[in-house]
C-alpha positions in Angstrom: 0.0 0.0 0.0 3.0 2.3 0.3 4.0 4.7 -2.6 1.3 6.6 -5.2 -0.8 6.1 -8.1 -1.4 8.4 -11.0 -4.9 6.5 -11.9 -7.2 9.1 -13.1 -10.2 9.1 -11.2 -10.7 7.2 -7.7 -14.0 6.2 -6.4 -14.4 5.4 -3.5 -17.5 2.8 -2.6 -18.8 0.0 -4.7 -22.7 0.6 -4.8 -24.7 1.3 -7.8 -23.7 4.7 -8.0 -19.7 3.9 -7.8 -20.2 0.9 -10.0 -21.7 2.8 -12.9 -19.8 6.0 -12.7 -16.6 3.7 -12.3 -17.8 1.5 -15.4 -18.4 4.9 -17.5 -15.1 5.8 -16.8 -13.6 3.4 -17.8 -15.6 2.5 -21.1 -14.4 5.9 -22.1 -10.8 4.8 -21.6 -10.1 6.7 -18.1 -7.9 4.6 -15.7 -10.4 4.5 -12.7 -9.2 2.7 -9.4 -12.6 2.0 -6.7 -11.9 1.9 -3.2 -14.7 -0.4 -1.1 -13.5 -1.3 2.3 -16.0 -4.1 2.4 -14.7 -7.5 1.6 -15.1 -8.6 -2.2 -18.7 -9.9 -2.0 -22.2 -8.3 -3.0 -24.6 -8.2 -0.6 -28.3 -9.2 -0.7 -29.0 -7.1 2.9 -29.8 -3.7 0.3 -33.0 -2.0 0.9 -33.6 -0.8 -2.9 -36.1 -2.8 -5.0 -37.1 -1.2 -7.6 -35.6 0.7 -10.8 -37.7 3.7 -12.8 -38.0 4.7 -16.2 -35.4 6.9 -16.4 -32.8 4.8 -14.6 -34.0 2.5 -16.7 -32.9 4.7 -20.2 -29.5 5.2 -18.7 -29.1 1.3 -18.2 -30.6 1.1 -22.3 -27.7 3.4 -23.3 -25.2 1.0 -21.3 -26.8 -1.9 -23.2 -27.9 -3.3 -19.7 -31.6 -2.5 -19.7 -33.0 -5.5 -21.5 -30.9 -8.0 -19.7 -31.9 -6.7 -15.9 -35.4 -6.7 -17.6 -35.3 -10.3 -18.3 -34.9 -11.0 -14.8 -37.4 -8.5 -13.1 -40.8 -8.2 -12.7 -42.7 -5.2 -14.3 -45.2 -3.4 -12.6 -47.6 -0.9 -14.9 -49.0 1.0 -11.8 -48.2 2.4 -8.6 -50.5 2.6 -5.6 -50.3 5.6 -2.9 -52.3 6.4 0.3 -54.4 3.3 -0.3 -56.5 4.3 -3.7 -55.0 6.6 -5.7 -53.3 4.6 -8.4 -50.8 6.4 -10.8 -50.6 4.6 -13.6 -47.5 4.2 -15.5 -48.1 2.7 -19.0 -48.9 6.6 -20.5 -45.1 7.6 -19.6 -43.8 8.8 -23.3 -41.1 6.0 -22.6 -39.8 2.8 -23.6 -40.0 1.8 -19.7 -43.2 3.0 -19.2 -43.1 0.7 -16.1 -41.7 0.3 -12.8 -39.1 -3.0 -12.7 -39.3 -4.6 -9.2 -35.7 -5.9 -9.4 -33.4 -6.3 -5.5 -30.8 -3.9 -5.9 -28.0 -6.8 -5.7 -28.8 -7.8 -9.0 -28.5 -4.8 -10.3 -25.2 -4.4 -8.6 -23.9 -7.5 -10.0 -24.2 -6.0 -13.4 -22.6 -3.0 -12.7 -19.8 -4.7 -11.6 -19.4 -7.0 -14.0 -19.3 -4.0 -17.2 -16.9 -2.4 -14.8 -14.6 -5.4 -14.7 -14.7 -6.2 -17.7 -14.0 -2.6 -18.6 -10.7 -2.2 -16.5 -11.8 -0.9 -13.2 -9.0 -1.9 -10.7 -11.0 -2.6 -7.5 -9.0 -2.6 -4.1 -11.6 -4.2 -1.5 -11.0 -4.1 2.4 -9.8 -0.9 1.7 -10.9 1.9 3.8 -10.7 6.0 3.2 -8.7 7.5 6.5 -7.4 10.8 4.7 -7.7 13.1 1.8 -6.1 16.6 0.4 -6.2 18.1 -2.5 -4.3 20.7 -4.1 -3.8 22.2 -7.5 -2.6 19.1 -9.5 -4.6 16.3 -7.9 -6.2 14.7 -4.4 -3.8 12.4 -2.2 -6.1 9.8 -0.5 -4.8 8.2 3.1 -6.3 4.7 3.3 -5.7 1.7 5.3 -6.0 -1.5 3.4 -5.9 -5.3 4.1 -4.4 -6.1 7.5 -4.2 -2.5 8.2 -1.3 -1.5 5.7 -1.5 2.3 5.4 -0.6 3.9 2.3 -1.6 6.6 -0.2 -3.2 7.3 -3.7 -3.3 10.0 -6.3 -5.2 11.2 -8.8 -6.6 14.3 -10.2 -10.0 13.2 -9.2 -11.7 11.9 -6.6 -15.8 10.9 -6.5 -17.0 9.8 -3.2 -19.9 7.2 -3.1 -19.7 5.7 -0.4 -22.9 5.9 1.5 -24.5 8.1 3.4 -21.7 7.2 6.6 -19.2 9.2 3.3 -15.2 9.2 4.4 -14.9 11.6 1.4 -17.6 14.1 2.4 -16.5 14.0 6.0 -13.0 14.3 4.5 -13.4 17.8 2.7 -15.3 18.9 5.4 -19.1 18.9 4.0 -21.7 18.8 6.4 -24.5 16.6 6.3 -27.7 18.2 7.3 -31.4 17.3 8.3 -33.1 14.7 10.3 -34.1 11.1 10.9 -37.7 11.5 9.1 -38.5 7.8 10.4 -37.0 6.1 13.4 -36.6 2.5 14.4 -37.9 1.3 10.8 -37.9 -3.2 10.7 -36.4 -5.1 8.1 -36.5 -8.7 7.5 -36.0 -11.4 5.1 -38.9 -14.1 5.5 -40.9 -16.6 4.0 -44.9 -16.4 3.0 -47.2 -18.9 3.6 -49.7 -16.9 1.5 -48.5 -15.0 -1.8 -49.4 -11.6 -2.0 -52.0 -10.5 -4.1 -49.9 -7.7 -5.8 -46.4 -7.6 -7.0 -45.6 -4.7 -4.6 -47.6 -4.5 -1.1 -47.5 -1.6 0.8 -50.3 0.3 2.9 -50.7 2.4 6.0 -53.0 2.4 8.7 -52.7 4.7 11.7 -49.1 4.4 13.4 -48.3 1.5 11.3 -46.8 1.3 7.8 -45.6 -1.9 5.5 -44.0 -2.7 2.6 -43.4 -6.5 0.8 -41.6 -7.0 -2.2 -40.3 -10.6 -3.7 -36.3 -11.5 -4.1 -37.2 -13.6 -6.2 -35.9 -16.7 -4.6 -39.1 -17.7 -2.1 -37.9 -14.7 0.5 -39.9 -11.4 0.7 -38.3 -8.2 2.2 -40.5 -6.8 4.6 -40.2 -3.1 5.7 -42.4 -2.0 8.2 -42.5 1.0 10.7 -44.8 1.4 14.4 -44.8 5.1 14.9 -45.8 4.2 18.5 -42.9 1.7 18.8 -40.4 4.2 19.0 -37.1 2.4 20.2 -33.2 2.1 19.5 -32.0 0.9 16.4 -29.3 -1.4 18.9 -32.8 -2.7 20.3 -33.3 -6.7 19.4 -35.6 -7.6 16.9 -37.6 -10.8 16.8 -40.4 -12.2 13.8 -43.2 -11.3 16.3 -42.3 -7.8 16.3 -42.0 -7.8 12.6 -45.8 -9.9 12.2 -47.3 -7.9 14.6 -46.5 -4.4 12.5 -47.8 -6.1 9.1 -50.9 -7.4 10.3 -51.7 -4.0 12.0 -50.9 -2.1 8.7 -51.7 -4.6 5.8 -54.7 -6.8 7.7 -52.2 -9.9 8.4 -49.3 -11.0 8.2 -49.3 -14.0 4.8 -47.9 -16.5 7.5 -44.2 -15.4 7.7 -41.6 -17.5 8.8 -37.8 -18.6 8.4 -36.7 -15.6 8.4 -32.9 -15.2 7.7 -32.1 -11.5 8.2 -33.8 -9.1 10.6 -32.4 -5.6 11.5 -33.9 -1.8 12.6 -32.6 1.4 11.0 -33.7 5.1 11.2 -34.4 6.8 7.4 -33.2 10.2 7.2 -33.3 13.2 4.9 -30.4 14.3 4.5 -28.6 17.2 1.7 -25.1 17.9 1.4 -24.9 21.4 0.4 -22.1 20.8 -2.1 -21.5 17.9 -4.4 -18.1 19.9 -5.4 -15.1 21.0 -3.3 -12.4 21.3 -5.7 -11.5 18.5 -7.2 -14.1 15.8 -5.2 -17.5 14.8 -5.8 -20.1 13.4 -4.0 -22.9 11.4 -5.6 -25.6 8.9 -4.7 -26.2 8.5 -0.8 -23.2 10.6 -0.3 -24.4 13.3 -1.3 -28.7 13.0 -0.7 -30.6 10.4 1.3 -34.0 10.2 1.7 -37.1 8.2 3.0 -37.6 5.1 1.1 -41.4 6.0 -0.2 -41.5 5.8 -3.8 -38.4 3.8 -4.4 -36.4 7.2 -5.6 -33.1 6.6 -3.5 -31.2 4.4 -6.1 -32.7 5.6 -8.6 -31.3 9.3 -8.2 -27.9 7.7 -7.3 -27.4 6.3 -10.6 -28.5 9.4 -12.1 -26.1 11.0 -10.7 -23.6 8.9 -11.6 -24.6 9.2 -15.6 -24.4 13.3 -15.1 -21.1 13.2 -13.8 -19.2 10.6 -15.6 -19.3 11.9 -19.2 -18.2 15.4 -17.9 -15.4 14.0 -15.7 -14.4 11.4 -19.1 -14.4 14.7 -21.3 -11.8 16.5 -18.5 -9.6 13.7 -17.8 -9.0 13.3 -21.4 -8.6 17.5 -22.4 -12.2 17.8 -24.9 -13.8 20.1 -22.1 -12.6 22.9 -19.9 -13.0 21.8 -16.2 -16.0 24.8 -16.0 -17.8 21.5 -17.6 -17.8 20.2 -13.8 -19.8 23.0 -11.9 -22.7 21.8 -14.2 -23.2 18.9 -12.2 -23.8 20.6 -8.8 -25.9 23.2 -10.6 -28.3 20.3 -12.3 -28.4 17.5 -10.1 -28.7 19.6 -6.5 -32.1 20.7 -7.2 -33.2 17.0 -8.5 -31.8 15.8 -5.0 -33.5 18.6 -3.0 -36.6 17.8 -5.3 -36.6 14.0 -4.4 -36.1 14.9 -0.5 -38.8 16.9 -0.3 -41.5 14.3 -2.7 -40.5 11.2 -1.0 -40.8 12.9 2.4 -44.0 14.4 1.6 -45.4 10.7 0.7 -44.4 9.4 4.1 -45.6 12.3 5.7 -49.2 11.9 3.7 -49.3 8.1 3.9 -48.7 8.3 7.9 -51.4 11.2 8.2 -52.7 11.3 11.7 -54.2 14.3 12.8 -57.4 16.0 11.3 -56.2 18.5 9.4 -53.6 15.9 7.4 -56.2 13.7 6.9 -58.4 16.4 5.3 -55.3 17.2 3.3 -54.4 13.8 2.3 -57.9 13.7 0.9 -58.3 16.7 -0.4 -54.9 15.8 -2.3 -56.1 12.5 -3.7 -59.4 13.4 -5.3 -57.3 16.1 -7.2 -55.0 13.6 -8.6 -57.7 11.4 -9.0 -59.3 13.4 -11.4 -56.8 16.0 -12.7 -55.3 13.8 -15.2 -52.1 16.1 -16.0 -51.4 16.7 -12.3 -50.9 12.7 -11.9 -49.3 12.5 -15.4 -46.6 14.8 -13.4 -46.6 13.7 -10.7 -45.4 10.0 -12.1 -43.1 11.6 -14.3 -41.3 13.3 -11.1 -41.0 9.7 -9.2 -40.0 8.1 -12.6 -37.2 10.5 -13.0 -38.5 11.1 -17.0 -39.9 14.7 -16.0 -36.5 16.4 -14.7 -35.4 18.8 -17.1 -31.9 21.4 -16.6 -31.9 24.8 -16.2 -29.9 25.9 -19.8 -28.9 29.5 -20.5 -31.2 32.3 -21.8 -31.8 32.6 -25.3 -30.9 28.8 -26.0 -33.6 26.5 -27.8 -36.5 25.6 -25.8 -35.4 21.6 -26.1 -32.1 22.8 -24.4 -31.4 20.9 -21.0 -35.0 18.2 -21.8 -34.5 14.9 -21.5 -34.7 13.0 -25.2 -37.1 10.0 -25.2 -36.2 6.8 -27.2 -36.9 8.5 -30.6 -36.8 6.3 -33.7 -33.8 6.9 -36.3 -32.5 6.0 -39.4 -29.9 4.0 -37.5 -32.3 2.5 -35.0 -32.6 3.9 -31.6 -31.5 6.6 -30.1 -30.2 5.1 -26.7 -28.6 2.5 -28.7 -26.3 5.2 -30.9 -25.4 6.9 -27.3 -23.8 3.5 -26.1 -20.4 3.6 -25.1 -20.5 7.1 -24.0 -21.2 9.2 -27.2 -23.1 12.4 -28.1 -25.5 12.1 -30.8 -26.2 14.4 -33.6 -29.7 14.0 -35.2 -30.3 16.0 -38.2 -33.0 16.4 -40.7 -30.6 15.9 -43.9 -27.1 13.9 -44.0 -24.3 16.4 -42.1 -20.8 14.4 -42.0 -18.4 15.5 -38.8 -15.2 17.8 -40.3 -13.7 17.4 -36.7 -11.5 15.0 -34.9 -14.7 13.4 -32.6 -15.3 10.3 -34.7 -15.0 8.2 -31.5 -17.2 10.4 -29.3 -19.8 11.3 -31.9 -22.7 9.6 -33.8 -24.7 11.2 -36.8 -27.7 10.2 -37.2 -30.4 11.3 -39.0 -34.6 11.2 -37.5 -36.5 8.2 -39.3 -38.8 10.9 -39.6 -39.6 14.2 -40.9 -38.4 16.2 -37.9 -36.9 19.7 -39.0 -35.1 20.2 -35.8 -31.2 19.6 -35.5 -30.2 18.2 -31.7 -27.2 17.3 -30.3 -28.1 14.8 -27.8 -25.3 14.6 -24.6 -23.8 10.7 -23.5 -26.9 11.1 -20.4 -29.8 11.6 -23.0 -30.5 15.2 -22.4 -30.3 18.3 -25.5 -26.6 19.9 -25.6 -27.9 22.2 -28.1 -30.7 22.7 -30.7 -31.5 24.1 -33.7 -34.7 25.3 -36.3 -32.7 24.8 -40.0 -29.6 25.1 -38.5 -26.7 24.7 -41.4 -23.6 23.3 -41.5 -21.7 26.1 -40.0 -23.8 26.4 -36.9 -23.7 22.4 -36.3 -19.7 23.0 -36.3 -19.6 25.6 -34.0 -22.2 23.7 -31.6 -20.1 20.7 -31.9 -16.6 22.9 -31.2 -18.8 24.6 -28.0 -19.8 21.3 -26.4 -17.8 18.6 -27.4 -14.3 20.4 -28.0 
């Protein structure tokens, strides 16, 4: 562990955030070394079970979508507060469903491309240290049998949970509070089978969630606002029954169970995801309460803003200004997912008079104000997010581009392998030197509008009749 490396970018925790930043990186031919002081195994203790439609796209673009697919279970509807159902097959996507998928599967993916890639993974390896200066960022860790040693490289993207060495590192605070104390997980058996794919309900102090593995065990999460206790306090299946029957009507005769544990949910915000030369992404940077499934899901966002800006850097096609973009686009979708996901535990758990008359008065406007649910599934899905972009630019600028149809095929299968693609209404060949990094394509239709479409699926830049001049000077402006 003695000495230095030059490696490009470090990350520093292996969970679906790290994985697929890591994996980006490297695709795109940036040394990336990943730092995960856990031993080399991937749990199935994670709390995520389900993947949205816009996670979804970005997985399409890695080529991973169809495969995770095959092995999850789609759901075409989600249920909130007991009877308003939001339904999901009118999302203007090719995932216009929810895929009820354990987030260890998805994990195993991610690792795999990122092997396979050239990530060098150092497990058992923990962050004690970090400085940074005008070159680069020296990382102190301590590895296997407690050898000490040091790292360098000019980058360093911390996601490694919301406990984050990095952020406490370059001295980011953390704040906000535990939303949801002394929540119950287990892993159990069912006598009876669910009705529904996904069960989850509230009823007075007491809240439940099931959802399959996959493999005959069900994760249960369930939460006794009067049953406020210790997260160190010892858990036993009666506890766990006892909490489902009172919040779902019984408990589908649960037994063998081989995992149990408490933990508190909190929402949490760090106010910057850059200091210098570090970043912070996934839990690192935002956690929230677990309603709505949006916790992963942003992660991995986050890790498909980043990585293409970091890529274009490391390798000298952007100036590092490129890089305050992703605080200024993906803070406000982290503050945005803290505040709907609390709001849905907060409506779901309503007690007093007053919440329940707003809980009510809430649902019957969603029931019947079809655009207000339309967006309101398009915020959980992650589809309806769109960046701020400068004045005076096109009105597609920043808007996230569905799977549109194209001479070529698809669109998320030209952005695969970290491109930007250029969609024209007549044939344009690239004068430049960005062969490897760009894709022409043309619409399959008869679409006037010229779009340069960035590696995470959103509009670079657009154009009414643009000619050939003002594609090149795009093209110089945001691919270098």
């Amino acid at each position: 562990m003695n000495g230095t490396t030059d490696r490009s970018v470090i990350v520093v925790g292996s969970g679906p955030a790290g994985l697929l930043l890591a994996g980006d990186l490297a695709t795109a031919g940036v040394p990336v070394t990943l730092l995960e002081k856990r031993p080399h195994k991937i749990s199935n203790l994670s709390r995520a079970f389900v993947l949205h439609a816009r996670t979804l796209e970005q997985l399409d673009a890695r080529g991973l979508a169809d495969g995770l697919e095959s092995i999850g279970r789609r759901l075409d509807s989600l249920r909130l507060f007991g009877r308003l159902t939001v339904e999901l097959g009118t999302l203007h996507s090719r995932f216009n469903h929810l895929l009820v998928i354990p987030q260890y599967e998805v994990e195993k993916v991610l690792q795999r491309r990122a092997v396979e890639a050239g990530v060098e993974f150092r497990y058992e390896t923990e962050v004690t240290g970090l400085a940074q200066d005008a070159d680069g960022v020296t990382v102190e860790v301590r590895g296997p049998g407690g050898a000490v040693g040091s790292l360098r490289a000019p980058y360093v993207v911390g996601t490694d949970g919301m406990r984050s060495a990095v952020r406490d590192a370059i001295g980011q605070p953390f704040p906000g509070r535990s939303a949801i104390r002394s929540v119950v997980l287990a892993d159990v058996r069912l006598a009876e089978e669910p009705e529904n794919l996904l069960t989850v309900n509230a009823v007075g102090d007491a809240f439940a969630f099931l959802a399959p593995f996959g493999d005959g065990y069900y994760r249960v999460i369930a939460w006794n606002r009067a049953r406020n206790v210790p997260d160190s306090e010892p858990l036993d299946l009666d506890e766990v029954k006892e909490v489902t029957r009172l919040a779902l009507g019984r408990d589908f005769g649960m037994h063998e169970a081989r995992w149990m544990s408490r933990f508190h949910s909190d929402e949490r915000q760090a106010p910057a995801y850059r200091v210098g030369r570090v970043f912070l992404a996934g839990d690192a940077a935002h956690v929230h309460t677990p309603a709505g499934g949006q916790g992963m899901n942003t992660g991995l966002q986050d890790a498909a803003n980043l990585s293409w800006k970091l890529a274009a850097v490391v390798q000298g096609h952007a100036d590092a200004a490129l890089l305050d973009t992703y605080q200024a686009e993906r803070h406000p979708v982290g503050r945005s997912v803290l505040r709907s996901s609390g709001g849905i535990v907060r409506l779901a758990m309503a007690k007093r008079p007053w919440e329940l008359a707003l809980r009510a008065a809430l649902t019957t406007f969603l029931d019947t104000v079809a655009p207000a649910r339309r967006r309101m599934a398009e915020q959980i899905t992650g589809i309806g997010y769109k960046y701020a972009a400068p004045r005076g630019t096109h009105r597609l600028t920043g808007t996230r581009v569905p799977d549109v149809a194209l001479e070529g095929g698809r669109l998320y299968e030209a952005l695969r392998g970290g491109r930007f693609v250029l969609i024209t209404p007549q044939a344009y060949e690239d004068q430049g030197t960005r062969k490897d990094r760009l894709t022409v394509e043309r619409w399959a239709g008869d679409r006037r509008t010229t779009v340069l479409v960035r590696p995470d699926g959103y509009v670079a830049w657009a154009a009414d009749g643009a000619d050939p001049q003002a594609i090149e000077t795009a093209l110089a402006a945001h691919m270098g």
